[in-house]
TORPA-4810 file (N, C-alpha, C, O; in nm, 3 decimals):
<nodes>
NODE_1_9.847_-19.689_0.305_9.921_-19.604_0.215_9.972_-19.678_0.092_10.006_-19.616_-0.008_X
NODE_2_9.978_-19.820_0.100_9.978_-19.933_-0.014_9.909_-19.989_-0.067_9.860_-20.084_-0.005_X
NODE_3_9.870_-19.969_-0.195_9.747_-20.049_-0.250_9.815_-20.173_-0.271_9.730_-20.262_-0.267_X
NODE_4_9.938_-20.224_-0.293_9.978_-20.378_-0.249_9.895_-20.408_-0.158_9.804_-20.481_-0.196_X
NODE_5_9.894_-20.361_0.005_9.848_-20.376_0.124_9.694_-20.391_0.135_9.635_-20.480_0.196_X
NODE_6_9.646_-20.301_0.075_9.469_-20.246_0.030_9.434_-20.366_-0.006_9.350_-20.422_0.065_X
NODE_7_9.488_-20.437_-0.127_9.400_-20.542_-0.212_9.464_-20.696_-0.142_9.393_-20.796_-0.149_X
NODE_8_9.610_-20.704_-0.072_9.628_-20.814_0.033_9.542_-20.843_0.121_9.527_-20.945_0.187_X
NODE_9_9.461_-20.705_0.118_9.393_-20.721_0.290_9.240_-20.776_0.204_9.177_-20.879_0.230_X
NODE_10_9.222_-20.718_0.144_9.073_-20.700_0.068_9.082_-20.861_0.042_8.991_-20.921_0.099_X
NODE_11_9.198_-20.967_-0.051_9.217_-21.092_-0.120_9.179_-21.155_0.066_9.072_-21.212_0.086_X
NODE_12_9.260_-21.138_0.161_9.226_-21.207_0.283_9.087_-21.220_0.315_9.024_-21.318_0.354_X
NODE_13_9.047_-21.084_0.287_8.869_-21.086_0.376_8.765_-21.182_0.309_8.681_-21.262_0.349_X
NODE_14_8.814_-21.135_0.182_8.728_-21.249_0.107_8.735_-21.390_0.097_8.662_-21.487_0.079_X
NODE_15_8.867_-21.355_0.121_8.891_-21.516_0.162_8.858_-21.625_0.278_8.875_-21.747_0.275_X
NODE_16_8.811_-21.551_0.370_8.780_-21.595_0.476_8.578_-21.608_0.490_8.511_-21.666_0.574_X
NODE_17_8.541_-21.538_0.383_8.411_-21.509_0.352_8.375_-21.646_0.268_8.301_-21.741_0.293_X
NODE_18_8.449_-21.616_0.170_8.388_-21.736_0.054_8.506_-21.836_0.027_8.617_-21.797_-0.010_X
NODE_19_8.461_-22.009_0.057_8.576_-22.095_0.043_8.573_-22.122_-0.088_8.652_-22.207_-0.129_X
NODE_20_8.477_-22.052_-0.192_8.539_-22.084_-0.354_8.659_-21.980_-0.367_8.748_-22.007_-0.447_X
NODE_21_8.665_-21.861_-0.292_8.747_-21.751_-0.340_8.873_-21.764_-0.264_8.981_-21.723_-0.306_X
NODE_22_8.853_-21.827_-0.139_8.967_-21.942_-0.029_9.051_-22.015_-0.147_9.152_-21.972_-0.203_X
NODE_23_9.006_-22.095_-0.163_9.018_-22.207_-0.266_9.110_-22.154_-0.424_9.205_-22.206_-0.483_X
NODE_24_9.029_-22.028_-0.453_9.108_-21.997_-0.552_9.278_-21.938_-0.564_9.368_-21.944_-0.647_X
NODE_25_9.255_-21.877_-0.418_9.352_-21.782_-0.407_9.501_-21.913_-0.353_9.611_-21.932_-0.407_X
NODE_26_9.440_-21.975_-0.235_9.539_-22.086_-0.260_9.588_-22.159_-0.363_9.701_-22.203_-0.341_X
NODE_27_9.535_-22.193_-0.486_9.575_-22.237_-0.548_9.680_-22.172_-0.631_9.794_-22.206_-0.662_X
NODE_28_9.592_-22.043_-0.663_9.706_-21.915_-0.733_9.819_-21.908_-0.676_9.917_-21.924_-0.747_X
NODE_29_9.842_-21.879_-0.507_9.918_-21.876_-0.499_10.050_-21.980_-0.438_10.157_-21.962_-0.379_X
NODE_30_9.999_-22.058_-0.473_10.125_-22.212_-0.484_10.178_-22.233_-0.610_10.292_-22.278_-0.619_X
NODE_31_10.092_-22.201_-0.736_10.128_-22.210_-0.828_10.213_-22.120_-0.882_10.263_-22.122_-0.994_X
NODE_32_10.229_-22.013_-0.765_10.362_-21.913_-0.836_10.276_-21.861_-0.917_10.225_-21.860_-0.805_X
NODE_33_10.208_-21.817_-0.993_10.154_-21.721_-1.086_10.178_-21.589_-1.070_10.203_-21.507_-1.158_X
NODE_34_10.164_-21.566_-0.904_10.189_-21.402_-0.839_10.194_-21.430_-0.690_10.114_-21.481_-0.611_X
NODE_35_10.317_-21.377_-0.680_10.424_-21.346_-0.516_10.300_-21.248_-0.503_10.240_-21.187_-0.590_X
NODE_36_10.275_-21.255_-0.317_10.224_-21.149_-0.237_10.322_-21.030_-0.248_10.279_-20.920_-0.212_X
NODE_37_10.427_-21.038_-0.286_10.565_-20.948_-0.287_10.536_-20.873_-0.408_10.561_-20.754_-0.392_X
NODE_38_10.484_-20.909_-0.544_10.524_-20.852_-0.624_10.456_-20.686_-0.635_10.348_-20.635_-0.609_X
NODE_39_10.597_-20.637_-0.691_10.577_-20.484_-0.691_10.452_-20.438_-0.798_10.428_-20.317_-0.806_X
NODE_40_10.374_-20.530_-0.877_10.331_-20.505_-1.002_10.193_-20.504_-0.929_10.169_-20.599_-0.855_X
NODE_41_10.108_-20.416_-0.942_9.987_-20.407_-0.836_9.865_-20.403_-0.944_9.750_-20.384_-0.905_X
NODE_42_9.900_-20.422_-1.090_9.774_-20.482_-1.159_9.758_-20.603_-1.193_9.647_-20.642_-1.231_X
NODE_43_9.875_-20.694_-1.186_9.881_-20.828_-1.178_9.841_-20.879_-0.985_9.748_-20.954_-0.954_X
NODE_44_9.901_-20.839_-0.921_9.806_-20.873_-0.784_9.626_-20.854_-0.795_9.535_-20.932_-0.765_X
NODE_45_9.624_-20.734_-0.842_9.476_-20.666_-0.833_9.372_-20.826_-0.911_9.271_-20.881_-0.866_X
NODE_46_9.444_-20.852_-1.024_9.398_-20.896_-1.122_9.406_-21.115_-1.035_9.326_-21.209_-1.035_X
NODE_47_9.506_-21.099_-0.995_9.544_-21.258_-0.962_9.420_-21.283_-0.881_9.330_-21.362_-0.908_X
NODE_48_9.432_-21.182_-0.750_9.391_-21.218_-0.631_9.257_-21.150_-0.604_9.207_-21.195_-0.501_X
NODE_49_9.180_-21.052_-0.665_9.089_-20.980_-0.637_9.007_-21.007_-0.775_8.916_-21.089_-0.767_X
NODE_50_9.028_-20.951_-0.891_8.963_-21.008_-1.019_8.908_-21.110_-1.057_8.792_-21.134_-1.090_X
NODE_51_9.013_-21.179_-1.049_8.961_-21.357_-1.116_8.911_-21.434_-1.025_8.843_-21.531_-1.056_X
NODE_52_8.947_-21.391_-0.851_8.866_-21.465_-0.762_8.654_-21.407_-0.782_8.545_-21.464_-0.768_X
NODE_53_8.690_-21.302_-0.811_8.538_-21.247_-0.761_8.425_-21.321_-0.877_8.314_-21.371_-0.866_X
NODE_54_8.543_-21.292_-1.018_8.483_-21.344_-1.146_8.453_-21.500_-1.161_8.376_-21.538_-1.249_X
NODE_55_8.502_-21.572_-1.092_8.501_-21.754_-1.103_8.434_-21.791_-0.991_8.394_-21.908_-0.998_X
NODE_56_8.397_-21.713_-0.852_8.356_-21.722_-0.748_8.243_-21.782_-0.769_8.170_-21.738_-0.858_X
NODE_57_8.208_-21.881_-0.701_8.102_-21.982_-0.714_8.001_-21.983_-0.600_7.905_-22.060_-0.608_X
NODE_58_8.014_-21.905_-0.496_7.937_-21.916_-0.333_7.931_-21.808_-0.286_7.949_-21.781_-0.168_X
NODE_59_7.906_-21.734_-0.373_7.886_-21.550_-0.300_7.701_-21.581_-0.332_7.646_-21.609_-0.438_X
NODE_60_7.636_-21.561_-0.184_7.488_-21.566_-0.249_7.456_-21.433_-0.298_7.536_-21.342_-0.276_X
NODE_61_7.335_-21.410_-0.369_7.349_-21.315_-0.378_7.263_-21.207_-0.317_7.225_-21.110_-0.383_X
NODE_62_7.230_-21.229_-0.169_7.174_-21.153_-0.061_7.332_-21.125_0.039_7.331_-21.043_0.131_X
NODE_63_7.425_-21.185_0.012_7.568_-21.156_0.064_7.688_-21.156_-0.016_7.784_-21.233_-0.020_X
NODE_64_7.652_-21.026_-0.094_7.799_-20.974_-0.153_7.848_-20.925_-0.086_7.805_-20.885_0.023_X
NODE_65_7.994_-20.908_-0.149_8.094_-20.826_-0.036_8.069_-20.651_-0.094_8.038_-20.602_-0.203_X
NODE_66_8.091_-20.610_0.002_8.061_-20.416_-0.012_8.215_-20.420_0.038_8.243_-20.455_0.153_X
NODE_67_8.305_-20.383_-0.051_8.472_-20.306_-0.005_8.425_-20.165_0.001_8.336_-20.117_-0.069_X
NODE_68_8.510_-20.091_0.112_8.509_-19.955_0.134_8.674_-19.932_0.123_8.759_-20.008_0.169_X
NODE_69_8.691_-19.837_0.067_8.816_-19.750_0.058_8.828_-19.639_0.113_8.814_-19.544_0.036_X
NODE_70_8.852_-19.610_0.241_8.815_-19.452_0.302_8.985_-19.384_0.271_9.097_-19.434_0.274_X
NODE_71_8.945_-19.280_0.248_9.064_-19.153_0.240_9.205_-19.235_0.120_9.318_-19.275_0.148_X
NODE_72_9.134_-19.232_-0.001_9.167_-19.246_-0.101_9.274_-19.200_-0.135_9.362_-19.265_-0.190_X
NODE_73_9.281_-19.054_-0.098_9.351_-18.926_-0.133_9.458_-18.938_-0.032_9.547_-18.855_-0.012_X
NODE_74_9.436_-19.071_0.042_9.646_-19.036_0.165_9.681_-19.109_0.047_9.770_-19.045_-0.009_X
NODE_75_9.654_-19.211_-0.015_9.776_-19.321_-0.067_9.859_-19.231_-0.179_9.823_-19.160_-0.272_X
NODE_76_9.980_-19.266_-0.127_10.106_-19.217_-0.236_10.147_-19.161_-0.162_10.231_-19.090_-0.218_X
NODE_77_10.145_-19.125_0.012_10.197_-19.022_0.066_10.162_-18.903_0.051_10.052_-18.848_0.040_X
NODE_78_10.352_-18.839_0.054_10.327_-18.714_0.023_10.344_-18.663_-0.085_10.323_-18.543_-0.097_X
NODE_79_10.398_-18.765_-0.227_10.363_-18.722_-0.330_10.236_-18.703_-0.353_10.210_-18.597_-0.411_X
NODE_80_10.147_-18.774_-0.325_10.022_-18.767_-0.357_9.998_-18.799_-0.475_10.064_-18.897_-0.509_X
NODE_81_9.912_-18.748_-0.575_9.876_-18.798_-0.695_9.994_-18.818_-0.789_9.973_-18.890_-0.887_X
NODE_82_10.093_-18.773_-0.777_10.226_-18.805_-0.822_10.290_-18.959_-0.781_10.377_-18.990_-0.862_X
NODE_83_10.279_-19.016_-0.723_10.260_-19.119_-0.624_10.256_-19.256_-0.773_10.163_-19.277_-0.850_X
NODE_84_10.391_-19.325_-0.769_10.354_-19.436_-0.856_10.232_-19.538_-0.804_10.152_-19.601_-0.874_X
NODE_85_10.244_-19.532_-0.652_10.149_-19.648_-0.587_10.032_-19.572_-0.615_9.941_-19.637_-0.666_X
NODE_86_10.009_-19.442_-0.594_9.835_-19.374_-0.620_9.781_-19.413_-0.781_9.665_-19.446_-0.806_X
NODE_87_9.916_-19.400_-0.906_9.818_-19.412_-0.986_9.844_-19.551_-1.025_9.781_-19.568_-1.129_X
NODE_88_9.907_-19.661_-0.992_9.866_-19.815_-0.983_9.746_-19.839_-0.905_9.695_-19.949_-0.921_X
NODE_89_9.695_-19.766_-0.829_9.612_-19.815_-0.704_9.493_-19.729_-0.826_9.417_-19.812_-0.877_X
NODE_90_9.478_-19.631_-0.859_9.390_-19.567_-0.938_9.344_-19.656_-1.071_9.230_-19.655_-1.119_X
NODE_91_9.447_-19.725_-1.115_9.473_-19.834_-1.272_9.363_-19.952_-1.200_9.263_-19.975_-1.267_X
NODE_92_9.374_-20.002_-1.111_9.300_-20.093_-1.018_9.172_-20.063_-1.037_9.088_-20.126_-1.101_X
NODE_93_9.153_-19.920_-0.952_8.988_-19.903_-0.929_8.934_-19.924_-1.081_8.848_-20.010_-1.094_X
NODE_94_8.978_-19.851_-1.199_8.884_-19.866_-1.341_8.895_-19.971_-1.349_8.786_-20.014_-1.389_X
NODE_95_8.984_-20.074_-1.333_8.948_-20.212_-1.340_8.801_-20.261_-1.270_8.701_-20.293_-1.335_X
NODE_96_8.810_-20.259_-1.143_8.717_-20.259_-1.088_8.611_-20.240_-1.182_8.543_-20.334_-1.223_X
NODE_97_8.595_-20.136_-1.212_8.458_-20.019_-1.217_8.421_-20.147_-1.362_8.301_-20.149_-1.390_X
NODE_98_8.480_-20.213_-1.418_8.425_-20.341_-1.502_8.380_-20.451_-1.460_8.287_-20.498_-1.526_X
NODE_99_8.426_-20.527_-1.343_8.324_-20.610_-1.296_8.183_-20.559_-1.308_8.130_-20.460_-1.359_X
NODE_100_8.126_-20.718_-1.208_7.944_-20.718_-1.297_7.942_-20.599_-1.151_8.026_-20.583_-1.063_X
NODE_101_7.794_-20.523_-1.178_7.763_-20.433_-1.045_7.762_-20.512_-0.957_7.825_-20.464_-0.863_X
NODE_102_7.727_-20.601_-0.934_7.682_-20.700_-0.805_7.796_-20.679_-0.709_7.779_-20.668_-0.588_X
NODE_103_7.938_-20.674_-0.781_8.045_-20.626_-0.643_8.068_-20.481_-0.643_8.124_-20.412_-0.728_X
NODE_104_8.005_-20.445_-0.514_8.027_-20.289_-0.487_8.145_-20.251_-0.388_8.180_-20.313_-0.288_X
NODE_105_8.203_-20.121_-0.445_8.314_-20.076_-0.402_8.254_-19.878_-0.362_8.198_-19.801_-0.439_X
NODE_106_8.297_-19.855_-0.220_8.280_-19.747_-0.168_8.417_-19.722_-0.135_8.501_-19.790_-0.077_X
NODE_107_8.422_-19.548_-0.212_8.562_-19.483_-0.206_8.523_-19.362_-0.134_8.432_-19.286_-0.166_X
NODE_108_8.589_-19.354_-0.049_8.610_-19.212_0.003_8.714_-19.117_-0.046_8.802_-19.171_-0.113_X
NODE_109_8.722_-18.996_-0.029_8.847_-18.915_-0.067_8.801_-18.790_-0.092_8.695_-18.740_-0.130_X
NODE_110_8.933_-18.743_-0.055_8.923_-18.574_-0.107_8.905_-18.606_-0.268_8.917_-18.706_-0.339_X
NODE_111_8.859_-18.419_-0.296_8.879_-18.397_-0.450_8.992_-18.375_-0.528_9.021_-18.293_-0.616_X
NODE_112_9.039_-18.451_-0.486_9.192_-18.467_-0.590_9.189_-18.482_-0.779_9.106_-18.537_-0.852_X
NODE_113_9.298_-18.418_-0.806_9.244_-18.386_-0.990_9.286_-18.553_-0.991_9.178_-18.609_-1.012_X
NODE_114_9.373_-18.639_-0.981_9.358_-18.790_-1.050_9.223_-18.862_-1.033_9.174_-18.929_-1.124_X
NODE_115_9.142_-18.839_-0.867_9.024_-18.904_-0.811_8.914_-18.844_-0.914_8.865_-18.900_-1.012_X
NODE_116_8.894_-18.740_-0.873_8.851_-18.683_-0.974_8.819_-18.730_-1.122_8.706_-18.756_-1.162_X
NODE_117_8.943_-18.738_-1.201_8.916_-18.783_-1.359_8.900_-18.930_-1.330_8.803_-18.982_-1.385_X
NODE_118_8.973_-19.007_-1.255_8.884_-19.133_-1.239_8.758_-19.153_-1.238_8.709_-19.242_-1.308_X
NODE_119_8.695_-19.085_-1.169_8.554_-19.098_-1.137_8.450_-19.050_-1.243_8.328_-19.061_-1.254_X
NODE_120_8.551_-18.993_-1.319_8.445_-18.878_-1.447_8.453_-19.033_-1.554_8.360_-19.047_-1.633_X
NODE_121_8.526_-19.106_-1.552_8.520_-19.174_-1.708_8.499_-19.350_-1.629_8.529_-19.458_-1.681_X
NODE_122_8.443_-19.326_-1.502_8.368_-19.456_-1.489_8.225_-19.446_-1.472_8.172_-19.338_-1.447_X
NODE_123_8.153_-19.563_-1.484_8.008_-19.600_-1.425_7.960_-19.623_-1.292_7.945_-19.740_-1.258_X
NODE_124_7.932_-19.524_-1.203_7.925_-19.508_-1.080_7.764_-19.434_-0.993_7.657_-19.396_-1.041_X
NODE_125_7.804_-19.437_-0.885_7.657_-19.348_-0.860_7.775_-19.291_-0.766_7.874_-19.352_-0.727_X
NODE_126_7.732_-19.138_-0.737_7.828_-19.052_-0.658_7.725_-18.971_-0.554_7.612_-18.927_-0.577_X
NODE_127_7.796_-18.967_-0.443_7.787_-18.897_-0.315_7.864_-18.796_-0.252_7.953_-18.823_-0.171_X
NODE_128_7.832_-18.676_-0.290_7.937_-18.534_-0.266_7.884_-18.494_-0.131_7.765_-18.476_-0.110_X
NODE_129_8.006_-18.477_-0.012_7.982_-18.393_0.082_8.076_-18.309_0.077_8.186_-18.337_0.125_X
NODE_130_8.053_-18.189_0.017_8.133_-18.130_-0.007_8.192_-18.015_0.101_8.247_-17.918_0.050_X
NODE_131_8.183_-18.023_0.258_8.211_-17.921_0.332_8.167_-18.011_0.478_8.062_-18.074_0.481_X
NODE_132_8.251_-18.008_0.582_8.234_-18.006_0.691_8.064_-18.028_0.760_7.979_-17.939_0.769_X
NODE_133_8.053_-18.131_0.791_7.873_-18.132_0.865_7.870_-18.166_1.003_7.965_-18.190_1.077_X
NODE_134_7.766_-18.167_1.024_7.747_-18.278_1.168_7.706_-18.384_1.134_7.645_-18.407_1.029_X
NODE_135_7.742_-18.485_1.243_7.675_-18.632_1.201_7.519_-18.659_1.119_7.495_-18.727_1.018_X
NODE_136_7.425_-18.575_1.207_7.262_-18.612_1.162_7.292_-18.534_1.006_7.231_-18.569_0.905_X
NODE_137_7.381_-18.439_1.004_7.386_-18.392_0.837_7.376_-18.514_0.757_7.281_-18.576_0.710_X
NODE_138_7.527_-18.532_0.757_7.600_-18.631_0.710_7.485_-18.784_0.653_7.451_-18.825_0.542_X
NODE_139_7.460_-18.825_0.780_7.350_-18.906_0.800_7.207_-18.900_0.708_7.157_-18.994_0.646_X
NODE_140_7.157_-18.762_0.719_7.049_-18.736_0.623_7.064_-18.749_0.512_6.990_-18.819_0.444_X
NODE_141_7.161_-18.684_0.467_7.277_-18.665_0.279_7.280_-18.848_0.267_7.212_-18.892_0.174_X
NODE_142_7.329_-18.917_0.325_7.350_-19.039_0.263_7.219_-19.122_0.302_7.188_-19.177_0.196_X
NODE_143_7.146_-19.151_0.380_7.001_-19.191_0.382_6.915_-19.134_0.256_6.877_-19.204_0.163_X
NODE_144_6.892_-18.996_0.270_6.840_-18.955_0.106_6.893_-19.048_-0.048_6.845_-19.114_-0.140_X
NODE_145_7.007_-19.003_-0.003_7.083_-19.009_-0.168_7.075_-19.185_-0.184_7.060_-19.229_-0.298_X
NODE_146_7.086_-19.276_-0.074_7.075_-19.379_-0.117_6.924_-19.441_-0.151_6.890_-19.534_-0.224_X
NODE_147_6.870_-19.376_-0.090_6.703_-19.391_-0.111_6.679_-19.422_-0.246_6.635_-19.524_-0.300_X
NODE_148_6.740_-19.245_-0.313_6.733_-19.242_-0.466_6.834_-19.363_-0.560_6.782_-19.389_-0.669_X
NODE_149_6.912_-19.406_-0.545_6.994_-19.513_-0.581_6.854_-19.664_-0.586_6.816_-19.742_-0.673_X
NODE_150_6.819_-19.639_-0.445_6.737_-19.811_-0.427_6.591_-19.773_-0.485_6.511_-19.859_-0.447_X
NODE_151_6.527_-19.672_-0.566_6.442_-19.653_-0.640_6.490_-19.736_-0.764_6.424_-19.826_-0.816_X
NODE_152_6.630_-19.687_-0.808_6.611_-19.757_-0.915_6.648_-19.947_-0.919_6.688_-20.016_-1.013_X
NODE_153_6.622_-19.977_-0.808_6.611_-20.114_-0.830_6.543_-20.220_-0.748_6.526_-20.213_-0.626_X
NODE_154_6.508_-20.314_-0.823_6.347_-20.376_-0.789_6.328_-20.411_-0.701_6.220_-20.387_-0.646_X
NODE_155_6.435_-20.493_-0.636_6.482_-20.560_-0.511_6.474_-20.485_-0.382_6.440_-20.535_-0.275_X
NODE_156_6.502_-20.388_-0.397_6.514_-20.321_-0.258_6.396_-20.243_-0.193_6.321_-20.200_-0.281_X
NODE_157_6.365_-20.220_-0.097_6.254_-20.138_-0.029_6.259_-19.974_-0.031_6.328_-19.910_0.049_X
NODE_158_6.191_-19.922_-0.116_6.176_-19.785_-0.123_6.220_-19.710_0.007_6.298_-19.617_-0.015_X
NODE_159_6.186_-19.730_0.138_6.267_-19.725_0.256_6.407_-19.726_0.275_6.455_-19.667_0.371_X
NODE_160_6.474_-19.784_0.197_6.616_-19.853_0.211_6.701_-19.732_0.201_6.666_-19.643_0.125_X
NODE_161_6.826_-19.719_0.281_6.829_-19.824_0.411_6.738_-19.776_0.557_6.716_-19.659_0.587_X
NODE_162_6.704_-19.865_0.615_6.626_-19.824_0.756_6.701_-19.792_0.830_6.665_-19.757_0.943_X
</nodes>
């Protein structure tokens, strides 16, 4: 329900993945630059998630990290899109959406009007299920749709994913 929490957890995983992004984050944070505490969640986003991914020296590139964000639409509570933490946590993702493609980020969420206009004024590929399915639905919709995604690029097997 904290994107403080979201991108603490996200700065850990990676950290434990890649010892250049280990490495960075320790250093950042001895040097005081940015408290795990601080309330300011585009300076965290930016300390610990940004500049590690951007200087990162040992991500191969058959093992990037894929972050998932499922149920987008709880954070902020019950304000909801009213929610100072939803639209700091929202200020984040367009950040995001500027790194190189190579780091991919999967969001889940209802259609909420902030998710929503986020998504309209970034560079993305999108996946609508828009109503209740069964699994093999579900399953087919994203096997297809990613199919069409890995057409457009060289690397991957027209098959993809198996």
């Amino acid at each position: 329900m904290t994107p403080n929490a979201l991108w603490l957890t996200v700065a850990y995983n990676l950290s434990l993945r890649y010892p250049s992004i280990r490495s960075m984050l320790v250093s950042t944070l001895k040097s005081g630059d940015i408290s795990p505490t601080t309330p300011n969640i585009n300076a965290l986003f930016y300390h610990l998630i940004h500049e590690p991914l951007i200087q990162s020296s040992d991500i191969p590139d058959g093992r990037l990290p894929i972050i998932v964000i499922d149920a987008l639409d709880e954070c902020g509570g019950l304000d909801g899109p009213r929610s100072k933490h939803r639209r700091g946590l929202v200020r984040t993702l367009r950040t995001w959406s500027q790194l190189p493609k190579k780091f991919k980020l999967i969001v889940t969420s209802r259609d909420e009007s902030d998710i929503k206009e986020l998504f309209s004024k970034t560079n993305h590929h999108r996946i609508d299920i828009l109503a209740e399915r069964s699994p093999e639905d579900i399953q087919k919709l994203f096997t297809e749709q990613l199919r069409e995604i890995a057409a457009g690029f060289e690397l991957l097997p027209l098959d993809w994913p198996v």
